[in-house]
Each structure stands twice: as structure tokens, then as C-alpha cells.
Backbone as CSV, one residue per row, in Angstrom:
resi,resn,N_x,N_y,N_z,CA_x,CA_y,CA_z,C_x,C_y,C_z
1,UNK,72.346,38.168,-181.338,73.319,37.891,-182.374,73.481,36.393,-182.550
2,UNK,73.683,35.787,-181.300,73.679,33.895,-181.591,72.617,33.327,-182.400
3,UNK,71.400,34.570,-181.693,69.908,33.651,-182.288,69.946,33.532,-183.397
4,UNK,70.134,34.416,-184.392,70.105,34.583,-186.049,71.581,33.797,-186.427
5,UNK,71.893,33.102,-185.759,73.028,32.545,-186.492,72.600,30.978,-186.632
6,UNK,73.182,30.195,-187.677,72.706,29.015,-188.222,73.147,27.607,-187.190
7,UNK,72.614,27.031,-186.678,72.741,26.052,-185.561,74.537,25.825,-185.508
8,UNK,74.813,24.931,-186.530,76.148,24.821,-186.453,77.279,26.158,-185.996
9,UNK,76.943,27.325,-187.007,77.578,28.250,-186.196,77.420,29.060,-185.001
10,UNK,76.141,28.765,-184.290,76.084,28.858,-183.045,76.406,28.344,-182.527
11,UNK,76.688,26.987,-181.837,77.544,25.872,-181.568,78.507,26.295,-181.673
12,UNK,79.237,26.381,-182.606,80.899,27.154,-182.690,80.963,28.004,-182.262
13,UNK,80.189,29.108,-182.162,80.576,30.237,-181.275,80.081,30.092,-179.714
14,UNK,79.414,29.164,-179.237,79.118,28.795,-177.939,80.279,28.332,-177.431
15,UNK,80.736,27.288,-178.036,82.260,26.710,-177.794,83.311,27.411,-177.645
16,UNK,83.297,28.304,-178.429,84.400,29.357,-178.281,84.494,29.960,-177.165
17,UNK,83.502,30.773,-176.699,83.204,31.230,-175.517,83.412,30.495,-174.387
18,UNK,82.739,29.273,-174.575,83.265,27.931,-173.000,84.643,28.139,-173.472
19,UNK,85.312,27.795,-174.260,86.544,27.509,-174.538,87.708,28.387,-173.910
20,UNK,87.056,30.066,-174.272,87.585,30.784,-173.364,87.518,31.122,-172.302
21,UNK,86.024,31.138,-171.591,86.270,31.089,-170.069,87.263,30.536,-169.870
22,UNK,87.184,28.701,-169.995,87.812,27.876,-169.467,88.991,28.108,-169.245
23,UNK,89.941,28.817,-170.286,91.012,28.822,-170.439,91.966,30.130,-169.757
24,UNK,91.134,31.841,-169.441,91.242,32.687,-168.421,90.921,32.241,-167.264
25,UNK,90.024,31.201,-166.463,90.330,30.399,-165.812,91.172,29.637,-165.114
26,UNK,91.650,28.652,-165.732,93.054,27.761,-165.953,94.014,28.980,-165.570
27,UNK,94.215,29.917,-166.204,95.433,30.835,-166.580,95.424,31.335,-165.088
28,UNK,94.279,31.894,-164.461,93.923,32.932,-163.679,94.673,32.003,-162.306
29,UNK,94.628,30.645,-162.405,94.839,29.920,-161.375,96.451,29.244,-161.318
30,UNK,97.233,29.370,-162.009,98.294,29.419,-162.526,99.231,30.468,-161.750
31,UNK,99.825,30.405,-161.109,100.539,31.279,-160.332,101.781,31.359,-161.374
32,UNK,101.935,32.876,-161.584,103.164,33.538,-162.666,104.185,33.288,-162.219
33,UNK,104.878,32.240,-162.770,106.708,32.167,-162.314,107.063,31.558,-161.185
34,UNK,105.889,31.479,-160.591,106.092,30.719,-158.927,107.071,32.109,-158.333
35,UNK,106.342,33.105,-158.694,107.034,34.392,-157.705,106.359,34.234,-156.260
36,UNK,107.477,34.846,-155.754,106.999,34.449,-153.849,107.562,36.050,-153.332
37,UNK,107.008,35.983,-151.786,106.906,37.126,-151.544,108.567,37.410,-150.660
38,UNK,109.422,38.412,-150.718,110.362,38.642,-150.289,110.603,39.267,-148.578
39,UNK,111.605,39.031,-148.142,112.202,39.846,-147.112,113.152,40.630,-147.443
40,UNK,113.333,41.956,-146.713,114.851,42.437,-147.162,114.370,43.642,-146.930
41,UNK,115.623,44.892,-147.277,115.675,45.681,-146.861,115.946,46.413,-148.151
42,UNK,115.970,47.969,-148.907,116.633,48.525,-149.838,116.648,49.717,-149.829
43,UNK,117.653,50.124,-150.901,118.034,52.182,-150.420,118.312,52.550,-151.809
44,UNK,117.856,53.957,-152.044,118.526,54.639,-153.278,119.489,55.409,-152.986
45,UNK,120.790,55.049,-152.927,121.865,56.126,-153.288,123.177,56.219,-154.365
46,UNK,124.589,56.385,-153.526,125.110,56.632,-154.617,125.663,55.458,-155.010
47,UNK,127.438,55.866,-155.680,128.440,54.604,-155.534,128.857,54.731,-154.628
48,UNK,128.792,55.304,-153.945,130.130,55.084,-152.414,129.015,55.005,-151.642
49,UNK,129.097,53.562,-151.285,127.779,52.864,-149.557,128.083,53.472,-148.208
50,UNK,129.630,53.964,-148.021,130.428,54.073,-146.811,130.821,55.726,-147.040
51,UNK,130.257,56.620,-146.116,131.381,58.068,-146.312,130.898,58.783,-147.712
52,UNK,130.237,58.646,-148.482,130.576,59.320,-149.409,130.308,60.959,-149.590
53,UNK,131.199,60.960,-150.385,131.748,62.761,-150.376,130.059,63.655,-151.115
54,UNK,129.929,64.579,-150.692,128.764,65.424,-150.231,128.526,65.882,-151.729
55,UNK,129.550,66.043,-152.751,129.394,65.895,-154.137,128.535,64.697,-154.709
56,UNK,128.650,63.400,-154.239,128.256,62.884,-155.072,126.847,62.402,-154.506
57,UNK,126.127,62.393,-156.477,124.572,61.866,-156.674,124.420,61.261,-155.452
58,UNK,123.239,61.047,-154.894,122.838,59.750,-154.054,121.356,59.576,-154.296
59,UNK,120.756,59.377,-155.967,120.201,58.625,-156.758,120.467,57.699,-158.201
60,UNK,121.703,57.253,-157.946,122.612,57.015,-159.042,122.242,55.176,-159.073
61,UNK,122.407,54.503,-157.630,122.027,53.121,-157.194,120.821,52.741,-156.861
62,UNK,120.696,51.682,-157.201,119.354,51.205,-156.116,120.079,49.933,-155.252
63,UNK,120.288,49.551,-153.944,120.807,48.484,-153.644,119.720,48.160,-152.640
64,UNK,119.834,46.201,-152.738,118.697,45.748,-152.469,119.942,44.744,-150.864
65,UNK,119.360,44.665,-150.097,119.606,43.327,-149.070,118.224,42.385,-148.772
66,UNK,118.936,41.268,-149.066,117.789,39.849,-149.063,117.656,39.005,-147.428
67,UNK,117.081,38.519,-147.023,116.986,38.095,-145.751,116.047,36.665,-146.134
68,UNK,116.111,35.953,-145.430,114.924,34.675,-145.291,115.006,33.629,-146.671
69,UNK,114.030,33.177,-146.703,113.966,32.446,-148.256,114.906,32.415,-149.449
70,UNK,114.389,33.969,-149.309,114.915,34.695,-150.965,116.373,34.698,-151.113
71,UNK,117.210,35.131,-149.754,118.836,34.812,-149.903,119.148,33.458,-149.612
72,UNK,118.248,32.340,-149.041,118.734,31.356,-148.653,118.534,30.175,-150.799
73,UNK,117.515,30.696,-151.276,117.677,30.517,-152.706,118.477,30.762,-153.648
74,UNK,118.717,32.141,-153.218,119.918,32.916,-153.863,121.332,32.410,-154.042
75,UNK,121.625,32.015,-152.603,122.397,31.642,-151.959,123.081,30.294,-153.165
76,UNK,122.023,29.003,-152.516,122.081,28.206,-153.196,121.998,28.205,-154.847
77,UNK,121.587,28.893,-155.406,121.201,29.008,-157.073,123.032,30.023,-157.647
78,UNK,123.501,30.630,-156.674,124.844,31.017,-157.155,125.851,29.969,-156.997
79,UNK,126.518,29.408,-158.574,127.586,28.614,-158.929,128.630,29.058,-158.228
80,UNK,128.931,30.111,-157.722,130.580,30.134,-156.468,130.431,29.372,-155.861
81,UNK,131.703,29.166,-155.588,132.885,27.944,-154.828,132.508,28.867,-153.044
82,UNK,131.684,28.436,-152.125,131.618,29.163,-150.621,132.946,29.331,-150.089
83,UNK,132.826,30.873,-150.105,134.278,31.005,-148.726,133.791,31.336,-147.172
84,UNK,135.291,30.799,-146.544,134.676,31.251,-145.307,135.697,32.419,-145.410
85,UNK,135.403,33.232,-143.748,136.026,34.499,-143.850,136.286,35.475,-144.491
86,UNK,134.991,35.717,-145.161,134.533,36.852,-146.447,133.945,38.045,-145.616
87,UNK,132.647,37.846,-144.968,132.000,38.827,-143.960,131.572,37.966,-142.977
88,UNK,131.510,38.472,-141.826,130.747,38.120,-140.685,131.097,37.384,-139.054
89,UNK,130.799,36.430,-139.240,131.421,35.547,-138.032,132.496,34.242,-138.868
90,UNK,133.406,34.001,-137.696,133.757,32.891,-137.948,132.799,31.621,-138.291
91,UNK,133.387,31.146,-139.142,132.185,30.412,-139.588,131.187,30.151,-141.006
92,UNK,130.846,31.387,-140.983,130.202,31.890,-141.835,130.822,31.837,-143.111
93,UNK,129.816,31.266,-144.005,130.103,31.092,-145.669,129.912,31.988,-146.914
94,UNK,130.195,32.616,-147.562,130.107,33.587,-148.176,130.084,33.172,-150.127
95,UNK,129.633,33.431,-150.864,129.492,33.236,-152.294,129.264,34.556,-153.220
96,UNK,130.119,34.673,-154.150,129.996,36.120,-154.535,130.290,35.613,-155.974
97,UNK,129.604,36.540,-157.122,129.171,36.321,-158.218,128.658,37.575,-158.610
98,UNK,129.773,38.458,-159.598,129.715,39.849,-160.221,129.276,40.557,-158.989
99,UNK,128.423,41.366,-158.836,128.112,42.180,-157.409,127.450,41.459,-156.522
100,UNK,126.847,40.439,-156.868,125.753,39.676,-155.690,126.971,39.045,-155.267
101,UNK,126.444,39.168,-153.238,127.358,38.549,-152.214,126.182,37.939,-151.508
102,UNK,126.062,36.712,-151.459,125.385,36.166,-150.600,125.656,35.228,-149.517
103,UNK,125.729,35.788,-147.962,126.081,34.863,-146.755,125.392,33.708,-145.989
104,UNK,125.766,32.540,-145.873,125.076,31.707,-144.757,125.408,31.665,-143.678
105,UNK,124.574,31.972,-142.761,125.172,32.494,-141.147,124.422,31.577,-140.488
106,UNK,125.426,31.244,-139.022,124.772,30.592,-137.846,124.657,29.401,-138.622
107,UNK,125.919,28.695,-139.525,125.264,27.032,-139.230,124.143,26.536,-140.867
108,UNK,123.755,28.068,-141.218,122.772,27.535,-142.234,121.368,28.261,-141.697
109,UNK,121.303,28.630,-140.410,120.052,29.177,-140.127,119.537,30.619,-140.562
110,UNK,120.549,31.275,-141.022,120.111,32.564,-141.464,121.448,32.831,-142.614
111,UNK,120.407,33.774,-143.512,121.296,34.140,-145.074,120.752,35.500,-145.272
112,UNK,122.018,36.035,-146.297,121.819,37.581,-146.447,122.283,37.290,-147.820
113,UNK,121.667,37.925,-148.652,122.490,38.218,-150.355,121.998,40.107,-150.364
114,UNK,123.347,40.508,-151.139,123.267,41.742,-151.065,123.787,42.602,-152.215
115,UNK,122.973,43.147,-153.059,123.749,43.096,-154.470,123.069,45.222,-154.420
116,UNK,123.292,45.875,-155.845,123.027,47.186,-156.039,122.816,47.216,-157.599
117,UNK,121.951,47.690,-158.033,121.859,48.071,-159.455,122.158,49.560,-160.150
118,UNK,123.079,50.118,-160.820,123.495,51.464,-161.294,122.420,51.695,-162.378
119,UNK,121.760,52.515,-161.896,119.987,52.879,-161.918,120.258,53.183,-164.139
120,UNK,121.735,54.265,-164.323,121.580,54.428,-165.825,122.283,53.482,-166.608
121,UNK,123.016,52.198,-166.174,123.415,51.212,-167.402,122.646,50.036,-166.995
122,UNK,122.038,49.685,-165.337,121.620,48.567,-165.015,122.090,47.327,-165.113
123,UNK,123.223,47.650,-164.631,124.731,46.797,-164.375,124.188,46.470,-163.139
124,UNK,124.755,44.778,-162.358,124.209,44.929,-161.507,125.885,45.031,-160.378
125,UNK,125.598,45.491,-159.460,127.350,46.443,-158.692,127.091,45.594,-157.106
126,UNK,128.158,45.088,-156.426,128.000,45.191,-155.279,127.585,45.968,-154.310
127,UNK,126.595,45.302,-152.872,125.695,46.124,-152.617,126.234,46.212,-150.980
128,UNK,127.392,45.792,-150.886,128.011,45.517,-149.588,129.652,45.924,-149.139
129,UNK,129.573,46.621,-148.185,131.430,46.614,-148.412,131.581,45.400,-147.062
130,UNK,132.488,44.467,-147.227,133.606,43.426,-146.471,134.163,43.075,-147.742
């Protein structure tokens, strides 16, 4: 198909082709979003985390707990004012923002964010009771 085509427009369509390698290439090497890989823990159940009564759904939530990196980002990237004496040890700093609760424990050395998503409006709900 190139051969029967007239010099100039072979050329252009040669180019095109480098042009696109080059550029699925480039792309391919491009890491999406700067996504990174997580720690944590997660469960499908209901609204009630604690006790809940034998009636209710327990596929209604999805709630996620964060550990390492990902809550220590979290952590920091939520605009709350840190409290202490929210959950945990004395000490310990706490930041909460609509359902996400995210803790800095031990000083700064370890963090937990802990949030739940209500699987049919995808609201996002607290994923922790303190």
C-alpha cells in the first residue's frame, strides 16, 4: 500500500506512523495519576459496624481502613483542624472530614484513615466508631 503511493505521501504516512509509535510510547511510560500501591484492610457490610441487628442488609457498605503511605497522605491532604483525644492513645491526633477519620499515632510514626461508602447513593459514611 506505501509502495503505490506518491513519494511525498509516503513520507507522510511514514511519519505518521513514527509519530505514533513515538507517542504510545511516551504515553506507555507515563505512569497514570502517579497512582501507588495501597495498604489497608476492607469489608462489605451494613450501617451498623458494631452489633448490628440480624435484620439488617450486610451488603449495603463497603468500608475501607488505610494504613502506611496512603493514610499518612490522606492524613495530611485533609483541611481539618487535628484533634487530640478523638480515638486511640493519648497523644494521638485525629482529623475528620464528612466520614473520612484519619489518625496519626505514636508521634507521627504510624496513621490510619478510615472512611465507608453506601454501595446505592455512594455517599461517602464513616467507617469507624470512637
Amino acid at each position: 500500500m506505501i509502495e503505490s503511493m506518491p513519494p511525498v505521501t509516503r513520507v507522510e504516512k511514514i511519519m505518521k506512523i513514527i509519530l505514533a509509535i513515538a507517542a504510545l510510547t511516551f504515553a506507555a511510560s507515563v505512569p497514570g495519576a502517579d497512582y501507588k500501591p495501597l495498604q489497608g484492610t476492607y469489608m462489605v457490610g451494613g450501617a451498623t459496624l458494631i452489633d448490628p441487628p440480624e435484620s439488617e442488609a450486610q451488603d449495603t457498605h463497603f468500608y475501607v481502613d488505610l494504613e502506611g503511605n496512603a493514610a499518612r497522605e490522606l492524613y495530611e491532604a485533609l483541611k481539618a483542624k487535628a484533634e487530640a483525644g478523638v480515638c486511640g492513645e493519648p497523644g494521638d491526633m485525629t482529623k475528620r472530614s464528612g466520614g473520612v477519620q484519619c489518625t496519626m499515632a505514636k508521634g507521627g510514626k504510624e496513621y490510619h484513615c478510615a472512611f465507608g461508602v453506601e454501595l446505592r447513593t455512594q455517599h461517602v459514611v464513616s467507617g469507624v466508631v470512637c
